[in-house]
C-alpha positions as CSV (number, residue, x, y, z in Angstrom):
1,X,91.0,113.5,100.0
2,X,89.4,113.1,103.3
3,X,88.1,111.6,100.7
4,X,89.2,112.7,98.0
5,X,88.4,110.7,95.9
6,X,90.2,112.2,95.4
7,X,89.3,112.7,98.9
8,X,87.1,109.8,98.1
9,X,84.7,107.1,99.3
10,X,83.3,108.1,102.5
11,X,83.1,109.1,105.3
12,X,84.3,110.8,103.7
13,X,86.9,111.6,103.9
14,X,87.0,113.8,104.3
15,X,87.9,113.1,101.4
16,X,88.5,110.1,101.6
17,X,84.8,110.3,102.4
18,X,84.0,110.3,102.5
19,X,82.9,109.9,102.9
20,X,84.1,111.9,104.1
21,X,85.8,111.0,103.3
22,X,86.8,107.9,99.5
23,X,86.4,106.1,96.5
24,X,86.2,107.8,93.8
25,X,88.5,108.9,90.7
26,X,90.1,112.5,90.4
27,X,87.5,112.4,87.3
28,X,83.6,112.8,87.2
29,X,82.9,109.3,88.0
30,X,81.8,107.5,91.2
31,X,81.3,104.0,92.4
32,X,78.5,104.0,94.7
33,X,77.8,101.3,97.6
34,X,81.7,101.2,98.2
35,X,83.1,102.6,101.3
36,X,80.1,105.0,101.7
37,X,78.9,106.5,105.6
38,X,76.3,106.9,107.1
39,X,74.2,108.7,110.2
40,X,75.8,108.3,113.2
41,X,78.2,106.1,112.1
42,X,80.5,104.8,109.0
43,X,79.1,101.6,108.1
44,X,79.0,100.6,104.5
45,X,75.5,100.8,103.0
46,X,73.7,97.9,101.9
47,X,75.1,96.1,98.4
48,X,73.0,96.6,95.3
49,X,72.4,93.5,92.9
50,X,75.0,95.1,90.6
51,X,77.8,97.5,90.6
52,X,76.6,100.7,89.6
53,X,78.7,103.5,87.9
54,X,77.8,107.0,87.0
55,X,79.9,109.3,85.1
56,X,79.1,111.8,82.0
57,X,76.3,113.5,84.2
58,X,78.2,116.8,85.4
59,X,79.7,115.8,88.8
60,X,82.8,118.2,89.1
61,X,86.1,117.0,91.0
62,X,83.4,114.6,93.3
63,X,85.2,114.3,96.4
64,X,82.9,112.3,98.9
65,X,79.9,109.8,98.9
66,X,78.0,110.0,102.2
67,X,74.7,107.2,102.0
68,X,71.8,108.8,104.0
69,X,69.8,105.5,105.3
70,X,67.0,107.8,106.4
71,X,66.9,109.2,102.8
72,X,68.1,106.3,100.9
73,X,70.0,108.2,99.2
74,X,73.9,108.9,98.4
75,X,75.5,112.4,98.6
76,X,78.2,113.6,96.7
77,X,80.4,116.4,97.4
78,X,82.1,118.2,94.4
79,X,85.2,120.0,95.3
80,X,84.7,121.9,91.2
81,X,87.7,123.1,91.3
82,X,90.8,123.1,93.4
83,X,90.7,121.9,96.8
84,X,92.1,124.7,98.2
85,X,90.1,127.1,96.8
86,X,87.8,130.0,98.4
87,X,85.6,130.1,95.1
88,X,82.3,129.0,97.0
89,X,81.5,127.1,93.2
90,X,81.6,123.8,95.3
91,X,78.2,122.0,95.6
92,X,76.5,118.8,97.1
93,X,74.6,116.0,94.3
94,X,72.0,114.0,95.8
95,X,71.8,110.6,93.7
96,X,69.7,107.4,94.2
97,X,70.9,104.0,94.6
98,X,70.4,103.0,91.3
99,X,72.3,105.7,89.8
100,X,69.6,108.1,88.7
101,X,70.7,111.6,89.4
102,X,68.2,113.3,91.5
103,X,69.4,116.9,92.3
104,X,73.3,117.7,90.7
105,X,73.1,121.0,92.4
106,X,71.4,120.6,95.3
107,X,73.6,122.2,97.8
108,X,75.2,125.3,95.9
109,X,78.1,127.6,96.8
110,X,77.1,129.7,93.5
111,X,73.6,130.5,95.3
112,X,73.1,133.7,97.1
113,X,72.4,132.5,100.8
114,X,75.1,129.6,100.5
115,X,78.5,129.1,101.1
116,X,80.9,126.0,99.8
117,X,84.0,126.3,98.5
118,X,85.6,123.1,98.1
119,X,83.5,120.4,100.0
120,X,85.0,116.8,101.3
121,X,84.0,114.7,103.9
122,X,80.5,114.9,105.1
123,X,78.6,113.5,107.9
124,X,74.9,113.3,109.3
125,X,73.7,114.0,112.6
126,X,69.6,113.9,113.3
127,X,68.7,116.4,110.4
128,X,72.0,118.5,110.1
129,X,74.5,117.3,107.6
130,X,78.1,118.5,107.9
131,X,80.4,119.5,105.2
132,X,84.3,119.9,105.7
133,X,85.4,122.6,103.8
134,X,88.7,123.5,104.5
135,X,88.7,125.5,107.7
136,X,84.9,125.5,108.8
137,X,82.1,122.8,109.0
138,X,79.2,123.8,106.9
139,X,76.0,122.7,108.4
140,X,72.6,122.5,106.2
141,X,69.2,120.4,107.1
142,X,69.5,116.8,105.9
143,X,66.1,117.0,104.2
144,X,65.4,120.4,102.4
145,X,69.5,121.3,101.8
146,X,69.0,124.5,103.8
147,X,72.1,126.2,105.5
148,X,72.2,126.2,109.1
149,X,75.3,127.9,110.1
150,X,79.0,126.7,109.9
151,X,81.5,126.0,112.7
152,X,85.0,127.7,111.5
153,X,88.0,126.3,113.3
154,X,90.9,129.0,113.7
155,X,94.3,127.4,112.3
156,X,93.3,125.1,110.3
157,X,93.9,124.2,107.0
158,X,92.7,121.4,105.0
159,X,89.8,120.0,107.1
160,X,89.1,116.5,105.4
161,X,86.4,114.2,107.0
162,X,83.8,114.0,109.4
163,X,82.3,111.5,111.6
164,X,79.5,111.1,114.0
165,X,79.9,108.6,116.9
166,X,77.2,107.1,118.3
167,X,76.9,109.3,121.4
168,X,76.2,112.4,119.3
169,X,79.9,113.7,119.2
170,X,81.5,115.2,115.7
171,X,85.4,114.2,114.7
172,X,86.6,116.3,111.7
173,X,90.4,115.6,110.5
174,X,92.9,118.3,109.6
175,X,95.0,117.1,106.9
176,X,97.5,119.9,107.5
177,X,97.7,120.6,103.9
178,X,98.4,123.9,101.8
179,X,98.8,125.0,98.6
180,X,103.0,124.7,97.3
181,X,104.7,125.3,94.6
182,X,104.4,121.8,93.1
183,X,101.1,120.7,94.7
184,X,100.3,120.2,98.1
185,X,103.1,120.9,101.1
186,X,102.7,120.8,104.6
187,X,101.2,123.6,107.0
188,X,101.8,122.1,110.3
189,X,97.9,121.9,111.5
190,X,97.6,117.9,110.9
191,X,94.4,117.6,113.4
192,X,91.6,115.9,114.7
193,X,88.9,117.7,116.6
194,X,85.7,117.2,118.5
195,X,83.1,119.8,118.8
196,X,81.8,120.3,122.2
197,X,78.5,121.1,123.1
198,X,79.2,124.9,122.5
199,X,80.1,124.0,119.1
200,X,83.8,125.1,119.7
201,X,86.2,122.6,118.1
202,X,88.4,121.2,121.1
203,X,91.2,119.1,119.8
204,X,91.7,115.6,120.5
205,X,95.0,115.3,119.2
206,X,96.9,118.0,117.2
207,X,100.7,117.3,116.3
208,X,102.4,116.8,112.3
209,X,103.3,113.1,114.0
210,X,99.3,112.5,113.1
211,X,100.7,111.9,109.4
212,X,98.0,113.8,107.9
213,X,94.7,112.5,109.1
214,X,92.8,112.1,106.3
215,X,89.3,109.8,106.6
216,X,87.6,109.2,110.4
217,X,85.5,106.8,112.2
218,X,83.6,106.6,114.8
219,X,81.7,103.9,115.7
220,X,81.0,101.7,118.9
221,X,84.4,100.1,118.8
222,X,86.4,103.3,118.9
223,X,87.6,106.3,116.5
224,X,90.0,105.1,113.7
225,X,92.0,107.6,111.8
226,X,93.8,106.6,108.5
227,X,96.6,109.0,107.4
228,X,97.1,110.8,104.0
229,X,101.0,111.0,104.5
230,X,102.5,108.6,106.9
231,X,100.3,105.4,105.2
232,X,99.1,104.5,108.9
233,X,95.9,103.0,110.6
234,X,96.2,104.0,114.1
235,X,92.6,104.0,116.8
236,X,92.8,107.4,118.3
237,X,91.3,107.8,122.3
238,X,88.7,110.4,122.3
239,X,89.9,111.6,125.9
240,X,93.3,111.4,125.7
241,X,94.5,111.2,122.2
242,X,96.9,108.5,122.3
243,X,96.9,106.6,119.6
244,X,97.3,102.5,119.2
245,X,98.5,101.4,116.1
246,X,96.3,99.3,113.7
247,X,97.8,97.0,110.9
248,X,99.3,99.2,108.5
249,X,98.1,98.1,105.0
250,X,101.2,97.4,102.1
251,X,100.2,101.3,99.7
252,X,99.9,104.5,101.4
253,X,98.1,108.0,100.7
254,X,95.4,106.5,102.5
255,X,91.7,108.0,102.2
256,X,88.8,106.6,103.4
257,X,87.7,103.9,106.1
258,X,84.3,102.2,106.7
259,X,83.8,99.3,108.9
260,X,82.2,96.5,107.6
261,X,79.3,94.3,109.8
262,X,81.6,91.8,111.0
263,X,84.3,94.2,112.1
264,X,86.6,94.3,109.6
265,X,87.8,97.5,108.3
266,X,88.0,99.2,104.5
267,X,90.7,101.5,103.8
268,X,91.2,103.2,100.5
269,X,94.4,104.1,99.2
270,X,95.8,106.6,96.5
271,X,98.7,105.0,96.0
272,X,97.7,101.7,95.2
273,X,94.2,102.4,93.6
274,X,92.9,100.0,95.5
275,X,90.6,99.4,99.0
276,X,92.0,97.0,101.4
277,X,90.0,94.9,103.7
């Protein structure tokens, strides 16, 4: 979620971005140039001549494709495992845009001085790229992969996606998921932060009537949140956290959520297996 793309196409995402947070099966294949973000801001990336699918090549539970314009190249986080899981086996794939696989493990939770557990959304900010792994932001240099820290946030639970706005400022969603006894249940911490210039996550809104935030944008235009449980599209204010309500697309279990050049939003939903414009 939060992209899944599970928490899917990104932001994001985070999962879904994927990323964040979010398009992209609960099986090793991704779809790449669909609903992807990018530095700064979640935009989708620019279209190749052809669709272009990659499966079969050892992407595990890929939860998030972020596209680094800088780099020209996508990233892919891979939950490998449950999403919920402290098992730091998660790791980031770095993959070109025509498909070619250029690092599967380049970011690794199963290396010494590394730690990933379960990673969703992503997001880019000058050289640091952040991960959402389920209570802390992971933070590792954009070019050479190496870890820089990581920004834990006390009560929460299932942190999703991340965005950058175009002022510098990082969202991250709260999903306010844990594990039940058939799956996911609620935990109460449903969530969207901004860090402040500390690095201390201040929240901008925090109440279970967010519906599960799942993927985050922020752009010029505002910061859109589109909800994992409730099925809603609602533009969050960054000072006050009231919310205005955005149209509401027909399926829920919504994911991820780029905007497109002319305005228009994607949305990606679980429920309908579909993205709606």
């Amino acid at each position: 979620m939060g992209g899944d793309a599970g928490s899917g196409a990104q932001s994001g995402g985070g999962g879904a971005g994927g990323a964040g947070g979010v398009l992209m099966e609960r099986y090793p294949m991704i779809l790449v140039a669909v609903l992807v973000g990018c530095a700064g801001e979640r935009r989708a990336a620019p279209p190749p001549a052809a669709q272009v699918t990659i499966r079969a090549v050892g992407l595990q539970t890929p939860e998030s494709v972020l596209y680094d314009h800088v780099g020209d190249v996508y990233l892919v986080s891979n939950i490998n495992g449950l999403p919920l899981e402290k098992d730091d086996n998660g790791f980031l794939s770095r993959i070109s845009p025509d498909g070619t696989v250029l690092a599967l493990k380049w970011i690794d939770g199963a290396t010494a001085d590394v730690t990933l557990n379960a990673p969703k959304g992503m997001g880019i900010k000058g050289d640091t790229l952040l991960v959402a792994d389920i209570d802390a932001v992971r933070l590792f240099h954009r070019v050479t992969g190496a870890p820089l820290g990581a920004r834990e946030i006390a009560g929460a639970s299932f942190l999703n996606d991340v965005a950058v706005g175009p002022d510098g400022s990082v969202y991250v969603t709260d999903s306010g998921l844990q594990a039940g006894p058939q799956g996911f249940a609620p935990s109460g911490s449903d969530a969207v932060y901004r860090f402040d210039a500390t690095g201390r996550a201040v929240p901008v809104a925090r109440d279970t009537s967010l519906g599960r935030p799942n993927g985050v944008l922020a752009d010029e235009i505002g910061l859109v949140v589109v909800t994992f449980g409730s099925g809603e599209v609602y533009q969050l204010n960054p000072a006050s956290g009231a919310r205005t309500p955005l149209p509401k697309p027909p399926a829920g279990s919504l994911d991820g959520v780029v905007r497109l050049a002319d305005g228009s939003l994607l949305v990606s939903s679980w429920e309908a297996k579909a993205v709606y414009r």
